[in-house]
C-alpha positions, 0 to 999 in steps of 0.5 A, spaced: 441 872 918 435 867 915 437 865 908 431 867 904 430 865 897 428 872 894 427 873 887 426 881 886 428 881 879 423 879 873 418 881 868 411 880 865 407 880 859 406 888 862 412 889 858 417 884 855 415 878 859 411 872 855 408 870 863 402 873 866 403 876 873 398 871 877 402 865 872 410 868 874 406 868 881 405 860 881 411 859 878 416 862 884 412 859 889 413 851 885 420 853 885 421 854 893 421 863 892 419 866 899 420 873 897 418 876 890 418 882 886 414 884 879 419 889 876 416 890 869 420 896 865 418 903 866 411 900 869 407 898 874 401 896 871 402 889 874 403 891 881 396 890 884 395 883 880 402 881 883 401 882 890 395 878 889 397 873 886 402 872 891 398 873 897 395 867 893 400 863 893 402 864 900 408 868 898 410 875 901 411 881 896 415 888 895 412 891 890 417 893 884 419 896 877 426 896 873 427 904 870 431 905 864 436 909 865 442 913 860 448 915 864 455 916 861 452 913 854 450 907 856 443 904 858 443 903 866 437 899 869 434 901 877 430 897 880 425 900 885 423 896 890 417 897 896 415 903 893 407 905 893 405 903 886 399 909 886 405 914 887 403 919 881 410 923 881 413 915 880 407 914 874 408 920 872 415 918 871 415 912 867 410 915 863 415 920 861 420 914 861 417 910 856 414 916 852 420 917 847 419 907 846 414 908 839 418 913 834 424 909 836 420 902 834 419 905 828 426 907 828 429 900 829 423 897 824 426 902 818 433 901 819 431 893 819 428 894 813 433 898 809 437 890 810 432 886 808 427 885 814 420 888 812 414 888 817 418 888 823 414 893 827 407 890 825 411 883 826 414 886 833 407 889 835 403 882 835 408 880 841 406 886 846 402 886 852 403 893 852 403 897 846 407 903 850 413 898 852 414 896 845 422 894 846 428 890 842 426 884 845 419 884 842 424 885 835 428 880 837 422 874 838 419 877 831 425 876 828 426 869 831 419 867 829 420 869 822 426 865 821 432 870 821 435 867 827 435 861 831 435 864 837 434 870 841 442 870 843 443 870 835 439 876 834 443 881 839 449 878 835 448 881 828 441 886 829 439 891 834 446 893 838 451 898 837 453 898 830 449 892 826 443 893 824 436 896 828 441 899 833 437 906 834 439 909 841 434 912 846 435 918 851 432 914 857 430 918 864 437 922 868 440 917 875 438 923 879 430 922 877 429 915 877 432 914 884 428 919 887 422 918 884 422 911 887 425 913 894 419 919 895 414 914 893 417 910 899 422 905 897 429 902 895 432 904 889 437 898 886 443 898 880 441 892 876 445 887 874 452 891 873 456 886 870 452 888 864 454 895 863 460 896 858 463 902 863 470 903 863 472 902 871 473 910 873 465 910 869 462 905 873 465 909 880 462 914 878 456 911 877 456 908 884 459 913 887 452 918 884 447 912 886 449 913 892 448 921 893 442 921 890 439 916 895 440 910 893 441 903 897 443 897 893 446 893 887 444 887 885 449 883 887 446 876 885 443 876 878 441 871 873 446 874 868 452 875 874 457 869 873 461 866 880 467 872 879 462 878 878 457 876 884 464 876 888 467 884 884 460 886 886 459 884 893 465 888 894 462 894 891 456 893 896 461 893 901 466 898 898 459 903 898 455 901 904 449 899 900 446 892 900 445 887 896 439 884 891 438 877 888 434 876 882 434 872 876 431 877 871 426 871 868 422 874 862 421 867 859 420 860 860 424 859 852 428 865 853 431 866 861 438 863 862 436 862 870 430 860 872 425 863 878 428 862 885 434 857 882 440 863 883 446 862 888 445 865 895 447 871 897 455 872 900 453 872 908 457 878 910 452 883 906 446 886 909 440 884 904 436 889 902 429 887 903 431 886 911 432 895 909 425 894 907 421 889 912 415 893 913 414 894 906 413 887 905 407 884 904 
């Protein structure tokens, strides 16, 4: 198998991203990516002007988005890949999906409130591209730029996770339709990052295990937030479940990302990449 520097696994201004499509399109071609997804959450906005902008930039492209998901408590992330973007049973999903966003950022701006903090939804709004996919991270860039925190890593250590302060929980899409809006729209559907997730380990089999039933085809094996140890737990995982493997750096921000476009290990070579599964859908 030929090595290719694929970076299936980023985000724009399209939803928490700080880099237009056409910008992050150049940057992954300066930085040697051969085969590039936008995967913005519960959006796929962006999908038109990516696959232009790479088509550009001489890159090839597989369309992406990355679905929030609830399962056994937690947020999970599924990456979708090489689906047709105009699919209106997918659309229609992610609309539902980031319906629930608006109320909750009043939730999160009130609870930021109550400790000290006014203003944050209004501060929040003024980094959105889109106001539907207003998130924690739109918060946290507030929270940074007002002073609260140094850094964004700061922010998440004292608001807006479990416990501390403007941690509001949201009820996301169910497993079973995420991956089978993205498997009826033609494409593969990914556990993102799964190192990530604070799963007990019979909660993360059952994860993979109910991915797999409802269609599922791979794990990100290689991200930017996996370490050296994970990428190994997580290829076994690929092998253990017969999925393939993804790689993708999670890159949001030039200032905030810890791994740039392209600039990921490799993929270990006894697993089958996953967009080898996805060749015609390639562009």
């Amino acid at each position: 198998m030929p090595i290719l520097n694929a970076d299936l696994h980023c985000h724009s201004v399209v939803s928490d991203g700080t880099l237009t499509p056409e910008v992050l399109a150049e940057r992954a071609a300066a930085n040697g990516v051969e085969l590039w997804a936008l995967t913005d959450h519960d959006e796929v906005g962006g999908q038109h002007r990516a696959a232009a902008a790479a088509a550009g930039v001489g890159m090839k492209y597989l369309t992406g988005t990355e679905i929030s998901v609830t399962f056994a408590g937690e947020t999970v992330h599924i990456v979708g890949l090489g689906f047709d973007p105009d699919d209106q049973r997918l659309r229609d999903g992610l609309r539902a999906t980031r319906g629930g966003r608006g109320s909750r950022a009043q939730e999160i701006a009130d609870g930021l409130a109550q400790v000290g903090i006014p203003g944050a939804y209004e501060g929040a709004l003024r980094y959105v591209g889109n106001p539907e996919l207003i998130s924690r991270t739109h918060f946290a860039r507030f929270l940074v730029d007002a002073g609260v925190c140094k850094d964004t890593s700061e922010v998440f250590r004292r608001y807006l996770t479990e416990g501390k302060p403007g941690f509001v929980p949201h009820r996301w899409a169910a497993l079973r339709d995420a991956v089978g809006w993205i498997v009826q729209a033609g494409g593969a559907a990914v556990i993102a990052h799964p190192a990530r997730y604070k799963f007990t380990a019979n909660e993360e089999y059952a994860l993979f295990t109910e991915f797999k039933a409802h269609g599922g085809t791979g794990v990100e094996v290689v991200t930017g937030s996996h370490t050296a140890a994970e990428a190994v737990k997580y290829a076994g995982m690929a092998r253990e479940f017969g999925l393939a493997a993804s790689r993708g750096s999670d890159f949001h921000s030039p200032d905030e990302s810890h791994t740039d476009l392209g600039k990921l290990p490799w993929l270990p070579g006894e697993l089958t990449p996953v967009w080898e599964l996805l060749a015609e859908r390639i562009q």
